[in-house]
Structure formats: structure tokens, C-alpha cells
VEXMARKOL-529419 format. One record per residue (C-alpha): residue in three letters; x negated, y, z negated. Coordinates in pm, 1 decimal, padded with zeros to 6 digits. Each point is the difference from the previous one (the first is absolute). Layout:
// VEXMARKOL-529419
<pt type="ala" u="X" v="Y" w="Z"/>
...
// end
This chain:
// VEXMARKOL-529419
<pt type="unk" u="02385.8" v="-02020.1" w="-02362.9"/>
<pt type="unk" u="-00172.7" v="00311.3" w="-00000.4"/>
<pt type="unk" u="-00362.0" v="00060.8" w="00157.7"/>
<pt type="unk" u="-00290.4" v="00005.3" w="-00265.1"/>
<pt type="unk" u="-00353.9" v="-00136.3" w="-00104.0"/>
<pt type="unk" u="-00005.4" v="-00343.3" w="00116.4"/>
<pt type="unk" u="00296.7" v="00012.0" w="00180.5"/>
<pt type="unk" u="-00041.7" v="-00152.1" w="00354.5"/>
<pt type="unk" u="00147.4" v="00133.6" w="00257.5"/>
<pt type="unk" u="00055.6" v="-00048.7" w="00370.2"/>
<pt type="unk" u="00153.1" v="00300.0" w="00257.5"/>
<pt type="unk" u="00000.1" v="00113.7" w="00344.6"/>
<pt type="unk" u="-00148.9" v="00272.7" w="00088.6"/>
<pt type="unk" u="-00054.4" v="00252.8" w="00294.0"/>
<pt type="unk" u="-00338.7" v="00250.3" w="00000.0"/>
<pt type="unk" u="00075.4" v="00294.6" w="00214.2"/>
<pt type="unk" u="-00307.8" v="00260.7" w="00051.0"/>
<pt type="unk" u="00184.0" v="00325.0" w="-00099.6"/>
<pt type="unk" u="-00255.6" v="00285.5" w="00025.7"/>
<pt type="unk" u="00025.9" v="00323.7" w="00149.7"/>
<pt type="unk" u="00388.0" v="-00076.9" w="00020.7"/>
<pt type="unk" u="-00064.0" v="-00302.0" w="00287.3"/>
<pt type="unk" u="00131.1" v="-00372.8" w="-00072.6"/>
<pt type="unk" u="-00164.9" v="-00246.4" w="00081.2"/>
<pt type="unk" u="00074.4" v="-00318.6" w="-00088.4"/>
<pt type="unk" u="-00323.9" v="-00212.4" w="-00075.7"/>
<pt type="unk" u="00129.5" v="-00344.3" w="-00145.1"/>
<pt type="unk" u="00293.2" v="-00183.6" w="-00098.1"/>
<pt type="unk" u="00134.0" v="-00319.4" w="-00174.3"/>
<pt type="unk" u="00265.0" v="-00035.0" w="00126.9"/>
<pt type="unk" u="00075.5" v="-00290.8" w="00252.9"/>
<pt type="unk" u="-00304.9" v="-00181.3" w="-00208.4"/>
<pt type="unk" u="-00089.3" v="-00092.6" w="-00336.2"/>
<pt type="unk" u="00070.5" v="00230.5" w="-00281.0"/>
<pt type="unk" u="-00269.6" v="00107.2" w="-00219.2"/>
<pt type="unk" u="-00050.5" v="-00112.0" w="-00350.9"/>
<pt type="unk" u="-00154.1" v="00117.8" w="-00270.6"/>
<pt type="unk" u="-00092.8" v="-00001.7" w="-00336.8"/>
<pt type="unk" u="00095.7" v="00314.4" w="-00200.5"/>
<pt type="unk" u="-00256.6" v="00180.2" w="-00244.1"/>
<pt type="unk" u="-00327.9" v="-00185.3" w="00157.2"/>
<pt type="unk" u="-00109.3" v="00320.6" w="00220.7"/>
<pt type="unk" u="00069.2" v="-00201.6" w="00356.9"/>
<pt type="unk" u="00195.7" v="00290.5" w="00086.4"/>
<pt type="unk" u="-00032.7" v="00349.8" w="00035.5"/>
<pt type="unk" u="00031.6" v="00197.8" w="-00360.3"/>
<pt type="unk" u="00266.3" v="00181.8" w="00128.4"/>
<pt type="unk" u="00191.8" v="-00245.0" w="00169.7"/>
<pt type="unk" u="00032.5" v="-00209.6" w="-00316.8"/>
<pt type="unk" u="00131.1" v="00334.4" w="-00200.9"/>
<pt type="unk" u="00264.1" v="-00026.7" w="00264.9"/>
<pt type="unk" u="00084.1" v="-00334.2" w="-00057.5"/>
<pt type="unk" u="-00018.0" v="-00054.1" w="-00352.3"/>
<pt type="unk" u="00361.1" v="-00000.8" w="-00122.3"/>
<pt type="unk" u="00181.6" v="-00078.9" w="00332.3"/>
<pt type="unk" u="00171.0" v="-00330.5" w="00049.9"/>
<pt type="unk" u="00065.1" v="-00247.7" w="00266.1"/>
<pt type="unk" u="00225.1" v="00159.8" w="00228.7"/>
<pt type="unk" u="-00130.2" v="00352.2" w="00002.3"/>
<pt type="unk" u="-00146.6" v="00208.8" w="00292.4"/>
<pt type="unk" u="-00225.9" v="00253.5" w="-00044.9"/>
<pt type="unk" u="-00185.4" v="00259.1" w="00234.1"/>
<pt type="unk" u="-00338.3" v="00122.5" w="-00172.4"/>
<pt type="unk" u="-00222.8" v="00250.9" w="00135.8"/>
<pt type="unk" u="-00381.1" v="00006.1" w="-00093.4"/>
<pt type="unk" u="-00197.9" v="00264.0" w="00099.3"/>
<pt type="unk" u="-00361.8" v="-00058.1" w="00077.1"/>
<pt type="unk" u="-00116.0" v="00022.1" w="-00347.3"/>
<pt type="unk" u="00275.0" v="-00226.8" w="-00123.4"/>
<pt type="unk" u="-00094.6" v="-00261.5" w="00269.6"/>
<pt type="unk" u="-00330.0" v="-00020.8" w="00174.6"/>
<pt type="unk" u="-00222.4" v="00336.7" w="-00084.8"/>
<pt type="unk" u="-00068.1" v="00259.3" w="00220.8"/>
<pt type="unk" u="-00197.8" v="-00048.7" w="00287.8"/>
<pt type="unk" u="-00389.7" v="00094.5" w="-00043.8"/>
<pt type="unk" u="-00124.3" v="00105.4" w="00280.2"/>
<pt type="unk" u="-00333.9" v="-00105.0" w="-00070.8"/>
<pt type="unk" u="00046.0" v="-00387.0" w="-00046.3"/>
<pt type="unk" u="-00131.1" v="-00079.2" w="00323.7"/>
<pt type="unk" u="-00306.5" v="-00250.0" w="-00075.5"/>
<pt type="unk" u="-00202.0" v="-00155.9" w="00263.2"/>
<pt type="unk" u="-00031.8" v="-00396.7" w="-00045.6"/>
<pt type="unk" u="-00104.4" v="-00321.0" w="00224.9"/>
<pt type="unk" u="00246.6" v="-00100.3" w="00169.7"/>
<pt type="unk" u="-00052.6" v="-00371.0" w="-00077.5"/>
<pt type="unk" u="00146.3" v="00085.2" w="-00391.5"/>
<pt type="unk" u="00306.6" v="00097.8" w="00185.4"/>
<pt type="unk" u="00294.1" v="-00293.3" w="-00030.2"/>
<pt type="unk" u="00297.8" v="-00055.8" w="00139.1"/>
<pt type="unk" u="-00066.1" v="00023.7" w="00452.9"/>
<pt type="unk" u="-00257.7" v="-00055.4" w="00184.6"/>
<pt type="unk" u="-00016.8" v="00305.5" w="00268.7"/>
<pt type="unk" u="00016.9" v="00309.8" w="-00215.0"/>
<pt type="unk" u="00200.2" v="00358.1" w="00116.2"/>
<pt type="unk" u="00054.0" v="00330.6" w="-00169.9"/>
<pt type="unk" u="00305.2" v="-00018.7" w="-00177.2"/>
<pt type="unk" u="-00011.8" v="-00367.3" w="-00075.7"/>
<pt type="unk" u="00019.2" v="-00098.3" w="-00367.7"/>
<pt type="unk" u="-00278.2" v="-00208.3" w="-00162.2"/>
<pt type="unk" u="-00038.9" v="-00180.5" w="-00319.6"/>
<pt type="unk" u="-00377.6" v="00012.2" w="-00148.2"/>
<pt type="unk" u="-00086.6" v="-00131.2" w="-00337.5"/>
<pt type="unk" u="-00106.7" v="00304.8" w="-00234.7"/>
<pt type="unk" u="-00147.5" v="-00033.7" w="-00405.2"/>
<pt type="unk" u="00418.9" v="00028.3" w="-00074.2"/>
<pt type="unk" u="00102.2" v="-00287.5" w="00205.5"/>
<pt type="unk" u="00117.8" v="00024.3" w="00372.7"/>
<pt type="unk" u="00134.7" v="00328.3" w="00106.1"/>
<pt type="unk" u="00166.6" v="00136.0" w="00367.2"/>
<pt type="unk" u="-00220.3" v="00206.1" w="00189.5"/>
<pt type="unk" u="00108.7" v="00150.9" w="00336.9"/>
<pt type="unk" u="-00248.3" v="00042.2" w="00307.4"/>
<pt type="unk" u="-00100.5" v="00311.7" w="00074.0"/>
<pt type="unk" u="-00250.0" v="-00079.8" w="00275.5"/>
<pt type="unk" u="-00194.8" v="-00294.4" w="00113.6"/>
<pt type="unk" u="-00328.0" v="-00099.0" w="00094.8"/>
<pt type="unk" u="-00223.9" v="-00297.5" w="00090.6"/>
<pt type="unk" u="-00094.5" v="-00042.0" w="-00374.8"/>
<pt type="unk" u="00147.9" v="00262.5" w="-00182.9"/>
<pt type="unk" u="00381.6" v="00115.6" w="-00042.4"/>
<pt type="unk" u="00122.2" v="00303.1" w="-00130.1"/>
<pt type="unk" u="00257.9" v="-00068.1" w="-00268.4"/>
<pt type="unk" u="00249.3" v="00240.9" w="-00180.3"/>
<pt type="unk" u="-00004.3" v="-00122.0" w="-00352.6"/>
<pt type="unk" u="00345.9" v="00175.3" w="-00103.8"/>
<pt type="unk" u="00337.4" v="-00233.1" w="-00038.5"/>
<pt type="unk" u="00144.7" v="-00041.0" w="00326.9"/>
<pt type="unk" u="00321.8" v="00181.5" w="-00165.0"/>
<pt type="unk" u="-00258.0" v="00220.1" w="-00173.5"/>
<pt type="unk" u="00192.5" v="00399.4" w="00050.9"/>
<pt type="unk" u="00325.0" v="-00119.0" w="00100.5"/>
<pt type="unk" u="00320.1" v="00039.9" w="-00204.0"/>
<pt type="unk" u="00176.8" v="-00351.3" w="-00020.5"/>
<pt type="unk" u="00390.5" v="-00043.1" w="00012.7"/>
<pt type="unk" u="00084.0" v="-00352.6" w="-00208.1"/>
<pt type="unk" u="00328.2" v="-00140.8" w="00097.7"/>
<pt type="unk" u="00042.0" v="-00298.4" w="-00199.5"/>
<pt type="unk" u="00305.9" v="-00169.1" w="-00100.1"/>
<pt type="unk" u="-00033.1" v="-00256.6" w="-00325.2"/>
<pt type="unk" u="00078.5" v="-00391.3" w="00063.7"/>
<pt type="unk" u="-00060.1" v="-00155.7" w="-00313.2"/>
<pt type="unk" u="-00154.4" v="00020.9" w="-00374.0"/>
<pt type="unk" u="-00127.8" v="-00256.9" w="-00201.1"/>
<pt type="unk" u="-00215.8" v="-00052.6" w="-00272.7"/>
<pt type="unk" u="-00337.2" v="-00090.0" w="00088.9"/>
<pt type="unk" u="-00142.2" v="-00379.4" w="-00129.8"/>
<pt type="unk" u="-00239.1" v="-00023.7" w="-00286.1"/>
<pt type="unk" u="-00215.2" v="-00071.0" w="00287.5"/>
<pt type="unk" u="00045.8" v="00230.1" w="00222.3"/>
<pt type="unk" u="-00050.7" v="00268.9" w="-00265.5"/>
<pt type="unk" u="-00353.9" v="-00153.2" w="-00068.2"/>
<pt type="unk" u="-00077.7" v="-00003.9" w="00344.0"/>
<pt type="unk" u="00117.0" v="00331.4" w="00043.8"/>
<pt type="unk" u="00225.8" v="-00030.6" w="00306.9"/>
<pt type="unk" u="00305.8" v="-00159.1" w="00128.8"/>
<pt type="unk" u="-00004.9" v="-00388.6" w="00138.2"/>
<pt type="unk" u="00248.4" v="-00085.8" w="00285.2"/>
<pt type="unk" u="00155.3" v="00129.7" w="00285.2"/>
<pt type="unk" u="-00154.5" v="00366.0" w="00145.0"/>
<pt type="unk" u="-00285.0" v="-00030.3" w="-00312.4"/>
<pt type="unk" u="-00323.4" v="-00090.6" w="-00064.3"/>
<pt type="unk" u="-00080.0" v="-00354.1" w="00146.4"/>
<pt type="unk" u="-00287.3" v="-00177.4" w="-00161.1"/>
<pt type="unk" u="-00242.5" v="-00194.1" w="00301.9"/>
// end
């Protein structure tokens, strides 16, 4: 069966930082649970799912997304001061740490800049935000997705969306 709309999937994959001709790798998969995923429901990357439409449990692919096809650029003036009790996610704060703070669009990664009593610094770009992304992934299976999970909009089971 061939990836497409409402197909769900489940893969491995390795993320490997790529830019300025370095590797490194940033997460893996492998040796846990694979991923799975509903295809056509924008839970992945655009580009990422152009890659895997068509492909078939089985295949291995190698994708790689430049900043624009991934995360964005990085804008260098996304810093925004905030109180440092909006921050979630640790208790003792330090530049470089990633946050999670709850914006208008729902919660969003934020990475200390700098740190205060009361106030943090915060750099408002994607953590992968100006970094070229390698994608190894190799496909495990492809099934149709349930009535139900196409009304829900994601996969049930295994590596997908658990309901609490």
C-alpha cells in the first residue's frame, strides 16, 4: 500500500543537523518507539509529507530540508523579555535551556537567552529555526486510517496520539 491522504503511517527516523556541511545528529527512533502518523492532516512538516506520499512500507528515504522547508530562518530579533514564572517545563532557568510558554497560538518552545530574578530573556525562533535538517527515515508500515481516526484527525495506537 502506497502512502496517501489518510494513510497512517509509522517509521523510524534519524534528524541529523546538517548546516554549514557539519552532522550532527539531534534525535533518533531507533532503539524506541517508532513514530506514527496520520498522512494529509498537517502533523508533519509540508515537505516531509511530499517525500512520503507515494512510498511504501519497506522504503528508506534520506530528505533534506533547508531552513525554509523546515523551521524558517532564524530572526534575529525574536528575543522578548517575559516573567519568568510563564516559563514551563524546570524550575532553575539557564541560557540555552528550552522553555515551553503558552502564546494566543497554543504552546510554543522558547529558548533562554538570559535570566533574571523576574524576567527571562527568551529567543522566540524554533529551536531548529536556520538549520538545514537531514531526514533519515525508513517506512514500517501503511494502513488505512479508521473512520475514526480520520474524524479525529490523527492516528490511535502505538507511537500516536493517546487520548488522557
Amino acid at each position: 500500500m502506497q502512502i496517501s491522504d489518510n494513510s497512517v503511517v509509522q517509521f523510524h527516523y534519524t534528524l541529523t543537523d546538517v548546516s554549514n556541511g557539519g552532522a550532527t545528529e539531534l534525535e533518533s527512533s531507533n532503539g524506541s518507539h517508532p513514530l506514527l502518523y496520520l498522512h494529509g492532516h498537517e502533523q508533519m512538516l509540508p515537505a516531509l509529507e511530499q517525500a512520503l506520499t507515494g512510498k511504501a512500507a519497506g522504503d528508506k528515504l534520506d530528505i533534506t530540508l533547508t531552513p525554509a522547508q523546515a523551521y524558517g530562518e532564524r530572526d534575529e530579533n525574536a528575543i522578548q523579555s517575559m516573567q519568568v514564572k510563564h516559563l514551563m517545563g524546570a524550575k532553575k532557568w539557564q541560557p540555552g535551556m528550552t522553555a515551553v510558554v503558552q502564546t494566543e497560538q497554543g504552546q510554543r518552545q522558547v529558548t533562554i537567552v538570559k535570566v533574571g530574578m523576574f524576567k527571562a530573556d527568551v529567543d522566540t525562533n524554533h529551536p531548529l529555526a536556520g538549520k538545514t535538517l537531514q531526514f533519515a527515515i525508513e517506512i514500517l508500515s501503511v494502513r488505512e486510517a479508521s473512520a475514526e481516526e480520520v474524524a479525529h484527525g490523527h492516528a490511535h495506537g502505538e507511537g500516536g496520539h493517546h487520548h488522557h
